[in-house]
LUMLO-602273 format. One record per residue (C-alpha): residue number from 1; chain; x, y, z. Coordinates in steps of 0.5 Angstrom, whole numbers, plus 500, padded with zeros to 3 digits. Example, Ala and Ser with C-alpha at 12.3 -4.5 7.8 and 13.67 -1.06 7.14 Angstrom:
BEGIN
<atom n="1" chain="A" u="525" v="491" w="516"/>
<atom n="2" chain="A" u="527" v="498" w="514"/>
END
This chain:
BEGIN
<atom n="1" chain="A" u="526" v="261" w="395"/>
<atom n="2" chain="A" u="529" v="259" w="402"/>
<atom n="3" chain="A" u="536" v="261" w="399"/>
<atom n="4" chain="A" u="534" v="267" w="397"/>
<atom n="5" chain="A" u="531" v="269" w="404"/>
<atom n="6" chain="A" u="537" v="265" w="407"/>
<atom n="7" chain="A" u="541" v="271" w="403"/>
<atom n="8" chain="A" u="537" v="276" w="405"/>
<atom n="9" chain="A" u="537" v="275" w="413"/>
<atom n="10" chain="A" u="545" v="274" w="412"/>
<atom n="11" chain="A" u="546" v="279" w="408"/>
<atom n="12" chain="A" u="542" v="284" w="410"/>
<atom n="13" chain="A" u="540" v="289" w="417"/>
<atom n="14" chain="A" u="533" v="291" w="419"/>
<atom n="15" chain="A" u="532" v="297" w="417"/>
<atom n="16" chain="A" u="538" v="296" w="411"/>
<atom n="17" chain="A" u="534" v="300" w="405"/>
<atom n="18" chain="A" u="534" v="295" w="398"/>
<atom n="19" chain="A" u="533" v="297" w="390"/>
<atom n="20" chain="A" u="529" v="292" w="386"/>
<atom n="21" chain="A" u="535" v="293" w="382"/>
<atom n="22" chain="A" u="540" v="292" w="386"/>
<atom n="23" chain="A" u="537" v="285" w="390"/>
<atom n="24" chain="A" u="535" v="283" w="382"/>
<atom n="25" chain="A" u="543" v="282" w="381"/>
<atom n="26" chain="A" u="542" v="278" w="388"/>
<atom n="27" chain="A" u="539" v="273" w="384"/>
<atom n="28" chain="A" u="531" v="276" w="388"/>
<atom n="29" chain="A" u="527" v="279" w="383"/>
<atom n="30" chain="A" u="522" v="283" w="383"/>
<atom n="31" chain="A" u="516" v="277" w="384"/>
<atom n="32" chain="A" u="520" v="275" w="391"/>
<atom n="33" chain="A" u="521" v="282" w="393"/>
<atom n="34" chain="A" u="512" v="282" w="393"/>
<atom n="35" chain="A" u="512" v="276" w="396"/>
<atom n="36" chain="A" u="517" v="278" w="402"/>
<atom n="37" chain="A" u="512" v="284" w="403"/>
<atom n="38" chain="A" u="507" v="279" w="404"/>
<atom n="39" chain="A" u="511" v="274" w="409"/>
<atom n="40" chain="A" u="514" v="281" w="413"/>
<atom n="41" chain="A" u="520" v="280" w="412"/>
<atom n="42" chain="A" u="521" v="287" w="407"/>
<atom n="43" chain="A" u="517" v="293" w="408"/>
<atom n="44" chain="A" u="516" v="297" w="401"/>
<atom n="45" chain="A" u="516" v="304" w="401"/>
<atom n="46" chain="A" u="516" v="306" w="394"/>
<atom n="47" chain="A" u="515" v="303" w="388"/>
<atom n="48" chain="A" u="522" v="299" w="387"/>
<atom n="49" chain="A" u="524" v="301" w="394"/>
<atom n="50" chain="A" u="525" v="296" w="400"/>
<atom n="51" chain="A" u="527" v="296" w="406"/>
<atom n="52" chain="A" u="528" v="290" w="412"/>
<atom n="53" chain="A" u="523" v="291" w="416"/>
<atom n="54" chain="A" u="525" v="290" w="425"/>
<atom n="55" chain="A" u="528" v="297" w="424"/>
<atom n="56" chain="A" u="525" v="304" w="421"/>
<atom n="57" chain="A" u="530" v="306" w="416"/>
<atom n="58" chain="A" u="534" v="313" w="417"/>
<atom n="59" chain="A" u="538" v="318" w="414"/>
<atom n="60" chain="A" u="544" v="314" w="414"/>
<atom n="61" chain="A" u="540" v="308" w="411"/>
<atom n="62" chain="A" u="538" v="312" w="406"/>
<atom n="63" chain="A" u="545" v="315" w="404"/>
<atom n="64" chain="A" u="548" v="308" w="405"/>
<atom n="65" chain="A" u="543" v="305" w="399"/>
<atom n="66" chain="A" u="544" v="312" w="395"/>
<atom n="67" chain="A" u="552" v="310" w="395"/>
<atom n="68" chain="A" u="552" v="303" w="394"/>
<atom n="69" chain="A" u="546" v="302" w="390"/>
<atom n="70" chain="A" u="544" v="308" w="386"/>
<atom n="71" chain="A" u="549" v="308" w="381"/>
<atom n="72" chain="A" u="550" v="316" w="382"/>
<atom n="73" chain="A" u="555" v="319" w="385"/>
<atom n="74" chain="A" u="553" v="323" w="391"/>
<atom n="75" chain="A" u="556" v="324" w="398"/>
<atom n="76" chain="A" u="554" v="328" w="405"/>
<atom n="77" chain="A" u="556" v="336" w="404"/>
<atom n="78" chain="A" u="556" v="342" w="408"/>
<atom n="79" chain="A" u="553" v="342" w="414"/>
<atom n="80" chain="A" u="551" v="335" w="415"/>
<atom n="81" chain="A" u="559" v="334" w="415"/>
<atom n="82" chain="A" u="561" v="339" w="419"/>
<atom n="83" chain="A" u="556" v="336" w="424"/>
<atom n="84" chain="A" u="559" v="329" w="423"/>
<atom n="85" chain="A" u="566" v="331" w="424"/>
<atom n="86" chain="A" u="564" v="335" w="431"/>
<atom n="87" chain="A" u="566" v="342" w="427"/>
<atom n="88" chain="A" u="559" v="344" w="429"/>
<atom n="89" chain="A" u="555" v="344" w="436"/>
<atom n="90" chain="A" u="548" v="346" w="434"/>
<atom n="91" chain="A" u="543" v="341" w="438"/>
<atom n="92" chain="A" u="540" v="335" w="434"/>
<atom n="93" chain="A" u="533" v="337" w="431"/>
<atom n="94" chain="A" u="527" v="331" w="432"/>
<atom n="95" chain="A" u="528" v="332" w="425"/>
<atom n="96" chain="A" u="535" v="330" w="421"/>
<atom n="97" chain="A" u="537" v="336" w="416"/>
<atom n="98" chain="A" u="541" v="333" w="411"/>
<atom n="99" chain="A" u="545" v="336" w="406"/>
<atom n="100" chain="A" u="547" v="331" w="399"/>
<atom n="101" chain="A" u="551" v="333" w="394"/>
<atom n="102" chain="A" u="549" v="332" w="387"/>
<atom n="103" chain="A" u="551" v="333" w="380"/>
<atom n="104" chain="A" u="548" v="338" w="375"/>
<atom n="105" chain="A" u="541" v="336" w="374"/>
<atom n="106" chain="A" u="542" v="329" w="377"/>
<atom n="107" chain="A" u="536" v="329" w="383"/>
<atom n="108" chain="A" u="534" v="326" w="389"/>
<atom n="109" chain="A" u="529" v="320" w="388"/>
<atom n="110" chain="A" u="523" v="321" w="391"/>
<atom n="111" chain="A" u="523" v="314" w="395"/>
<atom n="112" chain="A" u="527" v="319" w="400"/>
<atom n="113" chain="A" u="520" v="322" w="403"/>
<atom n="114" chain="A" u="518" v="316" w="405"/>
<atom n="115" chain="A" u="524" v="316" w="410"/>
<atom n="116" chain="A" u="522" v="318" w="417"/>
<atom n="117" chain="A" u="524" v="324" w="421"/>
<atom n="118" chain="A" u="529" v="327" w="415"/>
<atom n="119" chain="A" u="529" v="333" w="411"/>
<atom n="120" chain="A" u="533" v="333" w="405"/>
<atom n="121" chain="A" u="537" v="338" w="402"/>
<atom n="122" chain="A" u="540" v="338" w="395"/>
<atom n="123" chain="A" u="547" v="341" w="393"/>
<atom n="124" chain="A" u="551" v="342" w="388"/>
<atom n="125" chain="A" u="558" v="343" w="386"/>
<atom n="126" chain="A" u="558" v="345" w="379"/>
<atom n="127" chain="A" u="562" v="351" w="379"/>
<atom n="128" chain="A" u="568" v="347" w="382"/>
<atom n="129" chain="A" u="573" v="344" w="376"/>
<atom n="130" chain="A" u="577" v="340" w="380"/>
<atom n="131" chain="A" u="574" v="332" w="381"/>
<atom n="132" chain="A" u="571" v="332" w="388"/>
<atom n="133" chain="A" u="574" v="326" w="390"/>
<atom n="134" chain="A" u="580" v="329" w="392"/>
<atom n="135" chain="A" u="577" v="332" w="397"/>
<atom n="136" chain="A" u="572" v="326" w="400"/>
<atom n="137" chain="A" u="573" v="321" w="406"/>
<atom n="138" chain="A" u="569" v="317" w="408"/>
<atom n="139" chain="A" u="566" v="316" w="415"/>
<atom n="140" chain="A" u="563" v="311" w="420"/>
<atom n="141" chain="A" u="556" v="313" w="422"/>
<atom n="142" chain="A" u="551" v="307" w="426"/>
<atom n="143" chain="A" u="556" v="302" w="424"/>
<atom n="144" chain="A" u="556" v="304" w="416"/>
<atom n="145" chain="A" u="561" v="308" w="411"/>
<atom n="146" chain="A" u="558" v="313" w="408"/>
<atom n="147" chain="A" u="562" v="318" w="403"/>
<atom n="148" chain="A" u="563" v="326" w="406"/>
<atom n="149" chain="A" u="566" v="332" w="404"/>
<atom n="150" chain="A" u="573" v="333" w="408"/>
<atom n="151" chain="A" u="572" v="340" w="412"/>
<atom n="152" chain="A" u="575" v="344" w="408"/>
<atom n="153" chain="A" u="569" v="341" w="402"/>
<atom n="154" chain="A" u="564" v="342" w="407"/>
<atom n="155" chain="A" u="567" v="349" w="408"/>
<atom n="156" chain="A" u="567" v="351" w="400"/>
<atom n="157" chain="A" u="560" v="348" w="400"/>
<atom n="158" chain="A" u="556" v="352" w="407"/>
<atom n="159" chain="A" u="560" v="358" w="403"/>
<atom n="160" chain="A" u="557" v="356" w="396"/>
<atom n="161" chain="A" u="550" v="354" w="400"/>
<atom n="162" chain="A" u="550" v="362" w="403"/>
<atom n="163" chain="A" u="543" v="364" w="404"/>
<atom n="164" chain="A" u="540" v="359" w="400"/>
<atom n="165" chain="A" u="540" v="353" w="405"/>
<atom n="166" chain="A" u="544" v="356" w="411"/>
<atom n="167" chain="A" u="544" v="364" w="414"/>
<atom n="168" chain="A" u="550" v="368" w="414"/>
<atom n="169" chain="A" u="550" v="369" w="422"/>
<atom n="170" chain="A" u="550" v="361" w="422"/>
<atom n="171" chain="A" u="555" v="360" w="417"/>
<atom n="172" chain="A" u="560" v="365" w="421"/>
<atom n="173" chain="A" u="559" v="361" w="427"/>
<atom n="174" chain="A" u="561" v="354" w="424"/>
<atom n="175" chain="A" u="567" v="358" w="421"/>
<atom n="176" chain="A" u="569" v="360" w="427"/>
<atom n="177" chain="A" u="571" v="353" w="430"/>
<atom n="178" chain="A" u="574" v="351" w="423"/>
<atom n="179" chain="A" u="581" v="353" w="426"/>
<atom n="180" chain="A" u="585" v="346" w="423"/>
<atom n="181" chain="A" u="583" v="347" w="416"/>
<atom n="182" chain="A" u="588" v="344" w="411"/>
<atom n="183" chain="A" u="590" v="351" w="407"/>
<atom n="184" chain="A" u="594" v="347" w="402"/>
<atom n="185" chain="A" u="587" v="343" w="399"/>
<atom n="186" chain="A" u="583" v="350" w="401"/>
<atom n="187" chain="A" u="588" v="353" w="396"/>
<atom n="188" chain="A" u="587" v="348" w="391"/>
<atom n="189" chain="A" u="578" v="348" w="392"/>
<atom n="190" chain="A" u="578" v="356" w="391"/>
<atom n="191" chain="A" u="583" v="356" w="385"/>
<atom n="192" chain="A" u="579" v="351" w="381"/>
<atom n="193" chain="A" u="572" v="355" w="383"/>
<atom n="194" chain="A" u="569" v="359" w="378"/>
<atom n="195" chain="A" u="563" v="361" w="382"/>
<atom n="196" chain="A" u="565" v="369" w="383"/>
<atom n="197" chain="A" u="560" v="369" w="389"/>
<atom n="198" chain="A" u="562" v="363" w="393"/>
<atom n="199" chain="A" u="569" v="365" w="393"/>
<atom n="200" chain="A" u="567" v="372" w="395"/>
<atom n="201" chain="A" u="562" v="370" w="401"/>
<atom n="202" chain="A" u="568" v="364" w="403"/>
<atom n="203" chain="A" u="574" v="369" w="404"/>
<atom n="204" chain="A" u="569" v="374" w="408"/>
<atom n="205" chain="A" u="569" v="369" w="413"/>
<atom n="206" chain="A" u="575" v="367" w="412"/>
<atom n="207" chain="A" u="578" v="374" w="414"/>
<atom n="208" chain="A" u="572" v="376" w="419"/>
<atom n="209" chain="A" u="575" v="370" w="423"/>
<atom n="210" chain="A" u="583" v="370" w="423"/>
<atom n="211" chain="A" u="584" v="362" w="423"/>
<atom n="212" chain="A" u="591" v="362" w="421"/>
<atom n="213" chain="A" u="590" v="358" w="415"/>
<atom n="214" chain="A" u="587" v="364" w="412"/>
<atom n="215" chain="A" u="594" v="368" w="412"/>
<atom n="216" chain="A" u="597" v="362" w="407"/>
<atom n="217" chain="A" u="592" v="363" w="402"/>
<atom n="218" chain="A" u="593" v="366" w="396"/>
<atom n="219" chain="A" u="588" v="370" w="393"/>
<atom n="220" chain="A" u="591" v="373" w="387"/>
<atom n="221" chain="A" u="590" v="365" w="384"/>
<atom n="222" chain="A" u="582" v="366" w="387"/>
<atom n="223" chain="A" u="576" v="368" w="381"/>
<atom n="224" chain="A" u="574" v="374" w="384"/>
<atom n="225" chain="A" u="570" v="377" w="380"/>
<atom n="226" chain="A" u="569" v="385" w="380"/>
<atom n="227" chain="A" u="563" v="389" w="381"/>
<atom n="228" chain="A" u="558" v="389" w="387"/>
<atom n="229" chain="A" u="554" v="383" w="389"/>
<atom n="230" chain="A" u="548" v="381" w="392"/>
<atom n="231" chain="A" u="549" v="375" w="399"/>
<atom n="232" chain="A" u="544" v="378" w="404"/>
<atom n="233" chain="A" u="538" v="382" w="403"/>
<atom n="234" chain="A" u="538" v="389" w="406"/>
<atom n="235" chain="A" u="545" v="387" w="409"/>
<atom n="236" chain="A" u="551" v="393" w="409"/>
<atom n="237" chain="A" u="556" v="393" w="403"/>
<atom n="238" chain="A" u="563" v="389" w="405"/>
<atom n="239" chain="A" u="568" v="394" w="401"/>
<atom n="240" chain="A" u="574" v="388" w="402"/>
<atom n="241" chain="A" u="570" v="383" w="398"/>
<atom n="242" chain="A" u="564" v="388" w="396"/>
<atom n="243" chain="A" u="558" v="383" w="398"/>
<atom n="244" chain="A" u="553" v="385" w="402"/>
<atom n="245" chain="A" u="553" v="382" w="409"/>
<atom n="246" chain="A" u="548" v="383" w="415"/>
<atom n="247" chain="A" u="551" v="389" w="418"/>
<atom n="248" chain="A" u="552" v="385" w="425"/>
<atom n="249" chain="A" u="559" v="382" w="421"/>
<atom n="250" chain="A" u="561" v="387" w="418"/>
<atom n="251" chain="A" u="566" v="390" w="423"/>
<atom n="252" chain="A" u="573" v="390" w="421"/>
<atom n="253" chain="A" u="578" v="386" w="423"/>
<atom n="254" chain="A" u="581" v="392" w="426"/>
<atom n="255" chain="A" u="574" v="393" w="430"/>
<atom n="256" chain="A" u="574" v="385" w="433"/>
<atom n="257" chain="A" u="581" v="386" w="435"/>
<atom n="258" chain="A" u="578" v="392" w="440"/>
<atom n="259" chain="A" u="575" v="387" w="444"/>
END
């Protein structure tokens, strides 16, 4: 018993969250993990799910225990990479909104409600051929790897995510300052996109802000699609793409250029 709780302060953090399945392969089970509880040394959170207790866990805890522990791929998407990678300059809320990217019908366990101060949201990629893992990195946050989309992913995922989770007025503005994307991998993520909707709303975007990396881009090798199709809700129709998108973007390139 004191070997297991030696382990648990050597190889452990406060706050560090802890599956029952996972400290079972470290040798505790499960009748240890209550009677740490009891002695203060872990919090429980949800039934199976631990944490060191000295700290209140936060999102990258969380994202941490799902990457390490969970047995399921899962990696940090859209918004909430572009935060960490400094392409976005919105404030911190109180409360962390977090984008996680899932496999088809693979859902967020219900122990993550139980993290103080976060706002989970799900995303998939399920349109996109291509294995993601080309285009992950993995990034330090409060001394902890965690696994992210690179930016160009992250940009694929906000226009994939357009209006469901980010507004469109917002997702303009985030590409904006995405100047130094790699059209080489952006090539590569359209071309293996088979959501006609996504690519539609992500070369708008594109093309609305004139980065150069959207010059390189090969559009005859993007699924398009044909026909009109609905983004925003009582927006204007864009006859280059023919989405409809809020009538404040829909000024020409040519328009943009007069100011």
């Amino acid at each position: 018993m004191r070997k297991n709780i030696n382990w648990l302060f050597l190889n452990t953090y406060p706050g560090q969250i802890m599956l029952q399945t996972w400290l079972t392969s470290q040798g505790i089970e499960r009748s240890s993990s209550s009677k740490y509880v009891k002695e203060g040394l872990l919090k429980r959170l949800d039934t199976g799910v631990y944490c060191r207790a000295g700290k209140e866990p936060g999102w990258v805890d969380a994202v941490h225990c799902l990457q390490t522990q969970w047995n399921k791929p899962v990696h940090v998407a859209g918004l909430t990479s572009l935060n960490l990678q400094g392409s976005s300059h919105y404030l911190e809320l109180s409360t962390a909104r977090i984008w996680l990217n899932l496999p088809p019908r693979v859902y967020l366990p219900k122990w993550l409600e139980h993290v103080p101060d976060v706002k989970w949201y799900s995303t998939a990629n399920n349109r996109l051929a291509s294995a993601d893992n080309a285009f992950l990195k993995e990034i330090t946050v409060s001394s902890l790897k965690i696994t992210c989309s690179s930016a160009e992913l992250a940009a694929y995922e906000v226009a994939n995510n357009v209006p469901k989770l980010i507004g469109f007025t917002h997702a303009n503005e985030l590409f904006q300052g995405l100047i130094s994307l790699n059209p080489k991998k952006l090539q590569l993520i359209l071309s293996a996109s088979d959501a006609v909707k996504t690519n539609r709303v992500f070369m708008f975007l594109a093309q609305k802000n004139q980065h150069k990396w959207f010059d390189r881009l090969k559009v005859a090798q993007i699924k398009m699609g044909s026909g009109a199709r609905q983004i925003e809700a009582g927006g204007r129709l864009d006859t280059d793409y023919q989405i409809t998108v809020p009538a404040s973007l829909i000024r020409s390139i040519r328009e943009d250029e007069q100011f």
